[in-house]
VOGU-3710 file (C-alpha; in Angstrom, 3 decimals, decimal comma):
1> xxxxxxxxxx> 10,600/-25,064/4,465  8,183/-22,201/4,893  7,151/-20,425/2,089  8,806/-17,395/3,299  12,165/-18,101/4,498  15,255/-16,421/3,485  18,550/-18,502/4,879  21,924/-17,570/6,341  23,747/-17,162/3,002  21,280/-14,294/1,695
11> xxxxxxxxxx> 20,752/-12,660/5,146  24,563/-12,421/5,412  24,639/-10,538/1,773  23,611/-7,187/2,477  23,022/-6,907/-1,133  20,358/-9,173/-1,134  18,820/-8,386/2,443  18,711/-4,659/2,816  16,630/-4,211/-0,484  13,932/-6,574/0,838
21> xxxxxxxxxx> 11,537/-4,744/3,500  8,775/-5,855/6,189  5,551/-4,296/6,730  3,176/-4,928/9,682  0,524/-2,442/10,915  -2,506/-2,101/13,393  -4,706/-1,306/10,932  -5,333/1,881/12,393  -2,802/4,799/11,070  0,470/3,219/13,257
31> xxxxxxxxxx> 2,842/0,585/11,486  6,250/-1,058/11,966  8,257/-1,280/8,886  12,424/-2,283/8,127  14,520/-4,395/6,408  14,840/-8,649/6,584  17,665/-7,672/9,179  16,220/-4,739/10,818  18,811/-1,961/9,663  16,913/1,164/8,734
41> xxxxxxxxxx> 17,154/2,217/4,928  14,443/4,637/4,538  13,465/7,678/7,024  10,011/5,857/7,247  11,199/3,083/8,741  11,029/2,267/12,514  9,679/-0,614/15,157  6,783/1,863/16,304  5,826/4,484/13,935  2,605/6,104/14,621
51> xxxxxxxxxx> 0,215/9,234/13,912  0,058/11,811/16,273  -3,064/13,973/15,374  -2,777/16,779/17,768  0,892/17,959/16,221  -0,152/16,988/12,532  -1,304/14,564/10,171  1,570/12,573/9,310  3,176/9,856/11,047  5,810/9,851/13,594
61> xxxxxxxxxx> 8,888/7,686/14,450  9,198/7,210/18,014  11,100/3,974/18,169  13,557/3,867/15,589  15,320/0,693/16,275  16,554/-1,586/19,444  20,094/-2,938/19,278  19,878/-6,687/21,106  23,308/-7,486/22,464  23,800/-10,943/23,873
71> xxxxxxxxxx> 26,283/-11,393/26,807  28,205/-14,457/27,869  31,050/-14,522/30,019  31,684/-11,125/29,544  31,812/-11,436/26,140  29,101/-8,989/23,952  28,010/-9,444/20,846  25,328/-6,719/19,187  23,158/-7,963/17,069  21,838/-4,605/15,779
81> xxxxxxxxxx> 22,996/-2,853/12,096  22,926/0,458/11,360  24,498/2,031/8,107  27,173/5,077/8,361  28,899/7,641/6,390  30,874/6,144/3,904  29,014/2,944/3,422  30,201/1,678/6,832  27,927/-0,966/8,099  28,148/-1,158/12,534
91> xxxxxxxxxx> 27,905/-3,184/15,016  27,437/-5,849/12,064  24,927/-7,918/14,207  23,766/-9,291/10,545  26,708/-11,447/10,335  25,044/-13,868/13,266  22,020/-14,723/11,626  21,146/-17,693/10,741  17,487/-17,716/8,934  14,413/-15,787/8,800
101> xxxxxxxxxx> 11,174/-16,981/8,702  8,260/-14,524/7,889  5,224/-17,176/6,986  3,612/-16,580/10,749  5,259/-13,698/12,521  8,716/-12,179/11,658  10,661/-14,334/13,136  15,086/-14,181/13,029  17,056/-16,630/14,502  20,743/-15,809/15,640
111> xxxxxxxxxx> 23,875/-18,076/16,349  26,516/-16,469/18,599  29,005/-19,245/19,567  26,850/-21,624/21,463  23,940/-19,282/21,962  21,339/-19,682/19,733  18,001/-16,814/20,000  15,069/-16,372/18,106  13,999/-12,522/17,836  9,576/-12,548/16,678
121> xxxxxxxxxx> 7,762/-9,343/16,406  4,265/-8,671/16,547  2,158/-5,356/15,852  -1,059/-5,600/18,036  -4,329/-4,930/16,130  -6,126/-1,159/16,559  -3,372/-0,820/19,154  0,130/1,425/19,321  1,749/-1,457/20,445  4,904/-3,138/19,311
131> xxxxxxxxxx> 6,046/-6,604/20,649  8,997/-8,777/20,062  10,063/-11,709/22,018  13,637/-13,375/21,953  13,517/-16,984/23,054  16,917/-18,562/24,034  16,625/-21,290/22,106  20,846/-23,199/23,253  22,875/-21,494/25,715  25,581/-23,649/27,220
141> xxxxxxxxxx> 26,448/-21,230/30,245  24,390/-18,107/32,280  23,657/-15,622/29,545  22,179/-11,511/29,339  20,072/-9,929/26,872  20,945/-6,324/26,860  18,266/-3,916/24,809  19,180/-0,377/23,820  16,329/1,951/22,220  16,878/4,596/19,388
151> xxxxxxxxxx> 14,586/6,964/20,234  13,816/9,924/17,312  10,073/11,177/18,262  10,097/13,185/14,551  7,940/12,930/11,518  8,303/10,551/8,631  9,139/13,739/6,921  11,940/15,049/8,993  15,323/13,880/10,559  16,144/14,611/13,823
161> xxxxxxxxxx> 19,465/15,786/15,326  21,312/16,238/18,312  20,366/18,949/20,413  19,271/20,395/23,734  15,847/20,712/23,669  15,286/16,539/23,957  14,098/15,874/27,007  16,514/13,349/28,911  13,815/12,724/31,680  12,452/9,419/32,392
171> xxxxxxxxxx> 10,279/7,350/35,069  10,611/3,836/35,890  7,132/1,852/35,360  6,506/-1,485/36,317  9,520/-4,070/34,293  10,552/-0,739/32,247  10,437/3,143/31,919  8,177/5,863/30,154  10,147/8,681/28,491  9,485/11,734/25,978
181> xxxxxxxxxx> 12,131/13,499/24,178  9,503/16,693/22,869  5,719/18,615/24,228  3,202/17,332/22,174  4,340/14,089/21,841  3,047/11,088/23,977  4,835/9,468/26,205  6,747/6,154/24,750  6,969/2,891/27,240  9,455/0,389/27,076
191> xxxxxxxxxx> 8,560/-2,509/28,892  9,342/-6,016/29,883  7,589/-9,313/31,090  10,530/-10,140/33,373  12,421/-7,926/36,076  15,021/-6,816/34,878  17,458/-3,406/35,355  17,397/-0,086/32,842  20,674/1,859/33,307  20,553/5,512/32,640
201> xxxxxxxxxx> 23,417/6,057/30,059  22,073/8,793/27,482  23,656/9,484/24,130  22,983/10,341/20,624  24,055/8,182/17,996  25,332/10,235/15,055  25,316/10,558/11,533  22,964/7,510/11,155  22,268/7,103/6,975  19,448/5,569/4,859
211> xxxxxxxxxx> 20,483/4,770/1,522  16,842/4,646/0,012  16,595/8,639/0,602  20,194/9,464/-0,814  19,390/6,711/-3,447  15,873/9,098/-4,291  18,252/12,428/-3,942  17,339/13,590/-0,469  18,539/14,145/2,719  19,602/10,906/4,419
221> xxxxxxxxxx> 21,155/11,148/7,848  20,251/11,725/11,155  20,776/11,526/14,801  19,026/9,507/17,168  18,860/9,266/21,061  19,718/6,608/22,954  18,561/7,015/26,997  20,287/3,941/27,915  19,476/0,351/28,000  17,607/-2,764/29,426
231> xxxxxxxxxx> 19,597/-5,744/30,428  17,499/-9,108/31,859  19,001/-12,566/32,672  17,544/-15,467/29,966  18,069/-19,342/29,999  17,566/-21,695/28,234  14,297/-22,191/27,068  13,354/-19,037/28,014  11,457/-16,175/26,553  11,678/-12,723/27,192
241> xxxxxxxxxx> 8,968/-10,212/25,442  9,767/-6,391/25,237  6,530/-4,034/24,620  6,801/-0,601/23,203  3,877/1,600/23,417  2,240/4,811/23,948  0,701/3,137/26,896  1,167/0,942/30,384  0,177/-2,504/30,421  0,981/-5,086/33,026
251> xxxxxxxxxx> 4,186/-6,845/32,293  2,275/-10,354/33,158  0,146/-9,784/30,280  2,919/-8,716/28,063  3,133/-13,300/27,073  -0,613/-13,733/27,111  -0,656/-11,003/24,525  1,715/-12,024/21,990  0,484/-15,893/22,106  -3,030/-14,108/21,268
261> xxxxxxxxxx> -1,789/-11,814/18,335  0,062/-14,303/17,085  -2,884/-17,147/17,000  -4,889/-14,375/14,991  -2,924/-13,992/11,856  -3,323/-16,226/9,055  0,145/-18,095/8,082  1,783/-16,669/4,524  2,234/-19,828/3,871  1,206/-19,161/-0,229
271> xxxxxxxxxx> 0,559/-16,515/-2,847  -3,727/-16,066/-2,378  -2,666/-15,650/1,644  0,302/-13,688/1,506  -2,038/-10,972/-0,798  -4,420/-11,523/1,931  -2,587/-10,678/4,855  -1,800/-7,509/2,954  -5,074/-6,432/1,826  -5,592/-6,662/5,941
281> xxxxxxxxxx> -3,042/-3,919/6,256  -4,213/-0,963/4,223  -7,481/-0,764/6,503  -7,453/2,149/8,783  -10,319/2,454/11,461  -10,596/5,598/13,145  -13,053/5,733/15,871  -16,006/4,989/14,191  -14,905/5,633/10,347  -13,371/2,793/8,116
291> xxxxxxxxxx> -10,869/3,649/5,693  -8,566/2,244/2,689  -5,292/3,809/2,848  -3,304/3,824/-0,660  -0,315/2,629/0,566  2,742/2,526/2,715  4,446/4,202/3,902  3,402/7,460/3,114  0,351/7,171/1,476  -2,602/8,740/2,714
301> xxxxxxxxxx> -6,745/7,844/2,006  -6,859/8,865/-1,544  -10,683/8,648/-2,981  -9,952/7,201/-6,592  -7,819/4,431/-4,520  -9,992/3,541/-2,531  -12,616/2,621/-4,656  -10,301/0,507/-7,299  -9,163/-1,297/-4,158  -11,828/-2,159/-1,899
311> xxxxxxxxxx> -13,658/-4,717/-4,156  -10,239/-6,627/-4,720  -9,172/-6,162/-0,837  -12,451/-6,833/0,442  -15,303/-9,090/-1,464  -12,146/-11,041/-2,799  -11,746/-12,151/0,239  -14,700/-12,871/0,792  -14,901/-9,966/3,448  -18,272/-8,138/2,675
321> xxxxxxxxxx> -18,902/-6,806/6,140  -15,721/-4,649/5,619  -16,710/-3,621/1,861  -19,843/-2,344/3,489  -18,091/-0,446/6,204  -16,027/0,945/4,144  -18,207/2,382/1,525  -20,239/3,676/4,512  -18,078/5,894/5,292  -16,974/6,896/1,606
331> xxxxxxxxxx> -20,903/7,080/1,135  -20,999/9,843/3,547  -17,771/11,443/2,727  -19,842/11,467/-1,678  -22,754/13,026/-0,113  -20,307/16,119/1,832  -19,039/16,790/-1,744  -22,208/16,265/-3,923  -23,921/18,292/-1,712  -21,161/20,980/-0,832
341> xxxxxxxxxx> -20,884/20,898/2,648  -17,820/20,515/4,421  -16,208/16,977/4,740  -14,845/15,896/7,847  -13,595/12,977/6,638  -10,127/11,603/6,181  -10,541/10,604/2,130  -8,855/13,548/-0,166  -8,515/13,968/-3,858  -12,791/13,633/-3,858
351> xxxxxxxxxx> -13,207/16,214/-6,162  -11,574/14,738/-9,578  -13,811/14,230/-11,759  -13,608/10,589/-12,406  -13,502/9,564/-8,538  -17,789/9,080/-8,550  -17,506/7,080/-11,711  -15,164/4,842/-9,869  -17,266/4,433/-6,837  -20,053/3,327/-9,158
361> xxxxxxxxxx> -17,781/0,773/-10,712  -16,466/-0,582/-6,723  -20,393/-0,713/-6,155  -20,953/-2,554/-9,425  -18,500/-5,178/-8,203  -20,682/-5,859/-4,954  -23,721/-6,178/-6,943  -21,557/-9,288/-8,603  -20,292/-10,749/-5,630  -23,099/-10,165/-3,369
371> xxxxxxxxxx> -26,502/-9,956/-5,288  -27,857/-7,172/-7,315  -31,444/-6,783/-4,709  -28,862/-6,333/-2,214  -26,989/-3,797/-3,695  -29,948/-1,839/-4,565  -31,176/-2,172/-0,995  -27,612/-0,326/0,173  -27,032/1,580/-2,704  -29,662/2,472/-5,135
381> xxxxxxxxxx> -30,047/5,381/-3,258  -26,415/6,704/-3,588  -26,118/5,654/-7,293  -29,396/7,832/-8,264  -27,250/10,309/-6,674  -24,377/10,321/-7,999  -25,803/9,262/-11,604  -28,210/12,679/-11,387  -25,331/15,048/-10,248  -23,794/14,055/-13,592
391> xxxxxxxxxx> -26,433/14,440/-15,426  -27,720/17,429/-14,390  -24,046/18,914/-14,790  -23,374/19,703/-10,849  -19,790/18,883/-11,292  -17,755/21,875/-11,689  -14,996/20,452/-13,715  -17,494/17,221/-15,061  -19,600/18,686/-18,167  -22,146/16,653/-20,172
401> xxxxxxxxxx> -21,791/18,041/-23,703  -24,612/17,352/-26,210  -22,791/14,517/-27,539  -22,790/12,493/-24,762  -19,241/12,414/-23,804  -18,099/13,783/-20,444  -15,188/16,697/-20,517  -13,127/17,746/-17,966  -10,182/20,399/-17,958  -7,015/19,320/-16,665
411> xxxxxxxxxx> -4,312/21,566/-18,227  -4,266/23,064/-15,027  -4,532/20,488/-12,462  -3,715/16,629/-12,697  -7,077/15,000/-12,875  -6,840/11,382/-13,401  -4,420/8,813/-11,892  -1,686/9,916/-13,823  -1,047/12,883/-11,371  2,045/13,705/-11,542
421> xxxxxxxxxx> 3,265/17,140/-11,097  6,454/19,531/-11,874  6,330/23,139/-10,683  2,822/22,733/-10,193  1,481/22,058/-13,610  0,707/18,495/-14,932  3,163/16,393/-16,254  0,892/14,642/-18,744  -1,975/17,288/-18,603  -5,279/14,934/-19,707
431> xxxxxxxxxx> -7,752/16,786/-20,431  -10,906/17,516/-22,908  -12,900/14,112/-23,346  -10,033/11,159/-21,447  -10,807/7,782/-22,686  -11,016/6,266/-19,363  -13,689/8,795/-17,992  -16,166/8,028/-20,472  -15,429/4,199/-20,607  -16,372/4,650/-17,223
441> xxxxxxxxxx> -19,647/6,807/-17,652  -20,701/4,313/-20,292  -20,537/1,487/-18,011  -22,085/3,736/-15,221  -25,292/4,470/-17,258  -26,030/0,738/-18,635  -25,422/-0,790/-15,073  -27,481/1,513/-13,204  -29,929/1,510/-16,193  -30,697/-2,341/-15,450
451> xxxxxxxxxx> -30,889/-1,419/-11,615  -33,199/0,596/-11,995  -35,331/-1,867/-14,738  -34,572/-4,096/-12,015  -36,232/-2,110/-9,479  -39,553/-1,012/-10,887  -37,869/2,096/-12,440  -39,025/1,801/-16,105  -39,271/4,995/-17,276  -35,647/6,103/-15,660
461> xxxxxxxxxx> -33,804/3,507/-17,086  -34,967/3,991/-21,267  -33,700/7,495/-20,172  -30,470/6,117/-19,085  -30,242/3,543/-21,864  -30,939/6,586/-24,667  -27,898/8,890/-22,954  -25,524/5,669/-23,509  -26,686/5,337/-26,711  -25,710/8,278/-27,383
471> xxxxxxxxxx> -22,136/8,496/-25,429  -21,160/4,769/-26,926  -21,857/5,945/-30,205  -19,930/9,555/-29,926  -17,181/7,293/-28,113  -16,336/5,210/-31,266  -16,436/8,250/-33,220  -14,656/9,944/-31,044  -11,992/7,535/-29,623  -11,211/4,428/-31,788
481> xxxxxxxxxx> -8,266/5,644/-34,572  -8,066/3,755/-38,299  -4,970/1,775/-36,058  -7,639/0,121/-34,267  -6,439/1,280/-30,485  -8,068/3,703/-28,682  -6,994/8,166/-28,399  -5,784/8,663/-25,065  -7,602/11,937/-24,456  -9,428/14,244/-26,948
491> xxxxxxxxxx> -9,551/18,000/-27,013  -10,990/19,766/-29,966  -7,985/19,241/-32,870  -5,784/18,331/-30,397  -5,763/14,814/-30,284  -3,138/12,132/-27,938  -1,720/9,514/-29,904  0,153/8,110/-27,781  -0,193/4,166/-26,548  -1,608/4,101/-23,047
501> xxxxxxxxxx> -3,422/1,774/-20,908  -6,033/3,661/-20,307  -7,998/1,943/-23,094  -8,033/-1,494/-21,479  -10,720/-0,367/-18,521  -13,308/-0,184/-22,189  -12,235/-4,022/-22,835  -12,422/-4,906/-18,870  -15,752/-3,731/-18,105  -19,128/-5,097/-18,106
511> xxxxxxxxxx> -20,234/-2,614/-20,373  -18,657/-1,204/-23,540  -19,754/0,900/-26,366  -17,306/-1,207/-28,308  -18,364/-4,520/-30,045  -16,152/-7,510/-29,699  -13,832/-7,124/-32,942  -13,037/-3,370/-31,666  -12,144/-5,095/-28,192  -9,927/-7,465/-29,303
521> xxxxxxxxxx> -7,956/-5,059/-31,193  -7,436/-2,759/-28,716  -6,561/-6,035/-26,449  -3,533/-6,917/-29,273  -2,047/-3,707/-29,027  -1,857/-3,252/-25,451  -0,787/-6,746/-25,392  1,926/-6,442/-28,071  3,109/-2,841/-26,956  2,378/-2,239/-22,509
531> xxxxxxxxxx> 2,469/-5,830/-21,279  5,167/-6,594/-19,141  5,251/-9,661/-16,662  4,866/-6,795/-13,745  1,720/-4,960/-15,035  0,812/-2,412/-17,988  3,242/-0,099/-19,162  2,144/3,615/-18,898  3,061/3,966/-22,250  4,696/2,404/-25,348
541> xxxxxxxxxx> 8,063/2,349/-26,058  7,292/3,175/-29,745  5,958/6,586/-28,513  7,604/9,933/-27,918  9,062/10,663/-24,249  9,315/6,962/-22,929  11,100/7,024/-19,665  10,768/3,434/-18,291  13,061/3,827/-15,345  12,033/5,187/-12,290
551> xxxxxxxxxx> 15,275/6,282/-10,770  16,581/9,570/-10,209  16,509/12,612/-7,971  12,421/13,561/-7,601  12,421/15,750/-10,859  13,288/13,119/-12,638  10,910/10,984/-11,406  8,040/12,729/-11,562  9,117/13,224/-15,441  9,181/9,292/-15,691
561> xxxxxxxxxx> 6,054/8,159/-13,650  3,504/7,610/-15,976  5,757/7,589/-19,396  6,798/3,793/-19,418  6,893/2,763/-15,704  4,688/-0,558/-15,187  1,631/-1,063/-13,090  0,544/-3,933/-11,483  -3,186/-2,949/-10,658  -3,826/-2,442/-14,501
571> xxxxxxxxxx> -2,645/-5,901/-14,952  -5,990/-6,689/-13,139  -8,146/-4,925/-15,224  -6,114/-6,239/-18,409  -6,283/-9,902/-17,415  -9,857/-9,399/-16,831  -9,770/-8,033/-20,430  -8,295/-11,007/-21,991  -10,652/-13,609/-20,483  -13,538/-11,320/-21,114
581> xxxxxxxxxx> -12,515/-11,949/-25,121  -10,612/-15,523/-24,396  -12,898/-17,311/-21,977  -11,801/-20,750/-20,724  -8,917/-20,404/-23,545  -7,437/-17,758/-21,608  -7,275/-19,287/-17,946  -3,815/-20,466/-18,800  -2,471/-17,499/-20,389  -3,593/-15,484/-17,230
591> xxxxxxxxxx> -2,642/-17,973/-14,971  1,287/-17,697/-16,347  1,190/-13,963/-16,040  0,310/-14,343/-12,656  3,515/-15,907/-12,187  6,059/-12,526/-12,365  3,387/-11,365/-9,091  4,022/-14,315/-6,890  7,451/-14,034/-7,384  7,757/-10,487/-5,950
601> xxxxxxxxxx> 6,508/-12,295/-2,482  10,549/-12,558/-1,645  11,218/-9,533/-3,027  11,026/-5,285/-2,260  8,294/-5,828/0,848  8,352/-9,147/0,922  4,209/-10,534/0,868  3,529/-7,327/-0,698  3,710/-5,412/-4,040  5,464/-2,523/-4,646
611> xxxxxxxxxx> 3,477/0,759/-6,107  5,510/0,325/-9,729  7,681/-1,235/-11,580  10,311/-0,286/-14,268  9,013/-0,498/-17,685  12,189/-2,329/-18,932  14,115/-5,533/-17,609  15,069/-6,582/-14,981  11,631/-4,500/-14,073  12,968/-3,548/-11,105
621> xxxxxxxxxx> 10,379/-2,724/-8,218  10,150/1,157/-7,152  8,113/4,012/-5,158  5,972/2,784/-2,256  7,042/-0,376/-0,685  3,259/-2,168/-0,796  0,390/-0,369/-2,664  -3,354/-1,089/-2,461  -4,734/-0,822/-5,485  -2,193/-3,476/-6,742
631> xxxxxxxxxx> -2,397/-6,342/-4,248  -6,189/-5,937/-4,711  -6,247/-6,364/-8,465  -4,299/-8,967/-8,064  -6,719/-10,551/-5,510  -9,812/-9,636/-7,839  -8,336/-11,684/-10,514  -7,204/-14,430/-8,551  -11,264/-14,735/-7,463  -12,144/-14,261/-11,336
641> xxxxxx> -9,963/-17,154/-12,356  -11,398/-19,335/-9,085  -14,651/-18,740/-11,108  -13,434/-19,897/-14,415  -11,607/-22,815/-12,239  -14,783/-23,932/-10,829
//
């Protein structure tokens, strides 16, 4: 049995199918993403969902769904699902399924009396391209495939609904038709590898629902237009592949194709490659720019993302070319903002004022996995950069005070990753001297102190080594509490008691101001207080305002986002905590909490993990159905333990 493979008893149970998800994009902006048995729950979801720059920048649903029926002796039977008011599941098409397999491509295989077809889908690479071929696998007697599109051609952020301004026109194309329901939209093209006849029956399907939206208190029903539908004889042994795309191909290479995707991906057949195959999918090319998105599937390229993620979804996979073409673009998109000229690049949020510190810390990774002369070749350049606009107070909401420490005002604006907003104001408004900030600058200054000793560079590294002198020692004072755990941020007399993670990045990395007793304690609490088996708590449930479920209308949720939820990605800088104090004693400690990760392969997006968990049991996955900065912590530690392993 394949390591991902989900039989006919769960697929059957709605309950247990409709809550787990599939995610496959083309690594550049478009994606297809449903359920195990391809009934849409969320408005995100569709078989060809793509950007379409010159209306906005969000993604658009032009294929929603196609509804398979298979036809035998007059006899139909629809294999599609679609959920409608009042919990009413139609046509059912669930009910015939008899496994799926996901460890090579998505694959579902259906038993309808004697017939027995197997449905695999494939999202081409860099292309807007959808493919799925059915294979009759038994048929006892002359059988038809009939394929009816749901067409929407909306944004992830809209419905749409029956009305008179969709266009009904259509051409016929070679094995298919092109058709487009609005202007500015391209045109969509259904096609097939065999002949086969479209008949012109147009509709709207109404009153369509998606229970994940009402679940998170929105809107959740819609409309969606259905021109009419394919229908192509299939024997035995047959297969049949259907392309939807925003361009023409040639029906005979529509077999060629898939055989070619599909030899190109690399099996889920385990944990390490399941992780992998998901790293692949946050990377978004466009033209000649490489970015990280921070998630799906409405994430965006968010700077502070991008550069926790890319050492754990790149040079943990032993993928440096793509670290490097990544951080050349990011590299250019730093210099727009550090020199203030405008920034044509797709990667927001660069202003907060930790986001450089972080991009020194994805650097210092590559100087580990790659070489240290190599990463002063690429990057000594940029790091003098950034280090200097620091120093010489260019930030405008960064400021060097005389004691070392680094503060930063965010009463009025979220400025760390705990972002969340009501009515536009912070929800948890860090600000003054944050913990995390200056656990970060302290690491900046010693690493690119002994670059720069490395390089020649004397003189500008005892200057770099006297400012962290001064910040570690301010940072104790500062910081550490008589309970040995570390202030969450510090302004003035106002001081944050409360128990967050934040303090675990001064355990994790290479360099602390904190000696190794200091470490350990803050290690204890964090363990005894934020560890969960699904990541780090945002904060303890012995402080005020813990919310650990993230359920609710969005209010409510943005109250409980950071004030008990768990995190998986700080699970990567905790473990790395714990062996940093444990050593070899620790592999097996880490190793088991590794555990509560693989098993969320079946589960939410299944060979993903979801952006956050609930802070209580069961832990229930919520928010974004696969999230970067989590599947490459995970990865990062899975390399760091290969190294203790070794």
């Amino acid at each position: 049995m394949s390591y991902l493979h989900f039989d006919k008893t769960l697929m059957t149970n709605l309950e247990e199918s409709l809550p787990r998800e599939i995610l496959r994009t083309n690594r550049s902006g478009a994606y297809h993403c449903t359920t195990i048995v391809g009934c849409n729950t969320r408005k995100y979801h569709g078989l060809l969902v793509i950007p379409v720059p010159n209306l906005d920048d969000e993604n658009h649903v032009l294929l929603s769904s196609l509804d398979e029926t298979v036809i035998q002796h007059g006899a139909e039977f629809n294999l599609g699902l679609h959920e409608y008011a009042g919990n009413h599941f139609s046509p059912n098409g669930h009910k015939y399924i008899r496994e799926f397999d996901c460890e090579h491509v998505p694959a579902c295989t259906y038993r309808v009396g004697g017939v027995i077809l197997r449905k695999e889908k494939i999202f081409v690479h860099y292309e807007n391209r959808i493919l799925i071929r059915y294979t009759l696998l038994e048929a006892h007697s002359a059988t038809k495939l009939r394929l009816r599109p749901f067409l929407a051609f909306r944004s992830v952020r809209e419905y749409t609904h029956e009305n008179d301004r969709a266009s009904r026109e259509y051409e016929e194309v070679e094995n298919g038709i092109k058709t487009c329901m609005y202007p500015g939209y391209p045109e969509l093209f259904m096609q097939l590898n065999k002949s086969n006849t479209f008949h012109f029956d147009p509709d709207w399907y109404r009153g369509i629902e998606y229970f994940k939206e009402r679940e998170r208190g929105y809107d959740f029903n819609e409309d969606l237009y259905v021109p009419g539908y394919f229908e192509v004889d299939i024997k035995k042994g047959d297969s049949i592949v259907f392309s939807a795309s925003t361009s023409e191909i040639s029906p005979r290479k529509l077999k060629k194709l898939f055989e070619a995707e599909a030899a190109d991906r690399t099996p889920r057949d385990s944990f390490f490659h399941c992780l992998k195959n998901s790293a692949h999918q946050f990377h978004n090319k466009q033209d000649d720019e490489h970015y990280i998105l921070a998630g799906y599937p409405w994430f965006k390229c968010r700077a502070r993302d991008l550069f926790i993620s890319l050492p754990g979804l790149t040079l943990a996979v032993d993928e440096v070319d793509e670290f490097e073409e990544t951080m050349r673009t990011a590299e250019k998109a730093i210099r727009c903002f550090i020199n203030d000229e405008t920034n044509p690049y797709r990667i927001s949020e660069m202003e907060d004022p930790d986001v450089l510190l972080w991009a020194v810390w994805s650097i210092q990774q590559y100087a580990k996995e790659v070489s240290r002369e190599e990463c002063i070749t690429k990057y000594g350049a940029l790091l003098q950069d950034i280090i200097d606009y620091i120093l010489y107070r260019k930030h405008n909401n960064l400021f060097l005070h005389e004691n070392g420490l680094l503060y930063a005002n965010g009463t009025e604006k979220p400025i760390t990753w705990m972002n969340a907003v009501v009515s536009d104001r912070p929800v948890i408004p860090r600000t003054g001297y944050i913990v995390e900030i200056n656990s970060l600058w302290y690491n900046a200054l010693r690493f690119i102190a002994d670059l720069k000793r490395e390089a020649g560079d004397a003189v500008f590294a005892d200057i770099l080594d006297a400012q962290a002198e001064k910040t570690g020692a301010s940072f104790v004072d500062v910081f550490r509490n008589e309970y040995g755990y570390l202030m969450d941020y510090v302004d003035g007399y106002m001081m944050d008691w409360s128990v967050r993670p934040n303090m675990i990045f001064t355990v994790a990395f290479d360099y602390s101001p904190l000696d190794k007793a200091q470490k350990k304690q803050v290690l204890d609490i964090v363990t005894k207080e934020l560890l969960t088996p699904k990541g780090l708590r945002t904060l303890s449930p012995k402080s005020g305002g813990y919310s650990p479920n993230y359920v609710g209308p969005q209010l409510q949720r943005d109250y409980a986002y950071y004030q008990g939820t768990a995190w998986p990605w700080l699970m990567g800088f905790y473990m790395e905590a714990y062996l940093r104090i444990y050593k070899m004693s620790g592999v097996s400690f880490v190793e088991r909490q590794l555990i509560g990760f693989e098993d969320e392969m079946t589960h939410h997006c299944i060979g993903s993990l979801p952006e956050l968990f609930d802070g209580n049991p069961p832990f229930k996955g919520r928010g974004a159905v696969s999230f970067a900065m989590n599947v490459a912590e995970i990865l990062r530690i899975l390399k760091l333990l290969s190294k203790y392993n070794s």
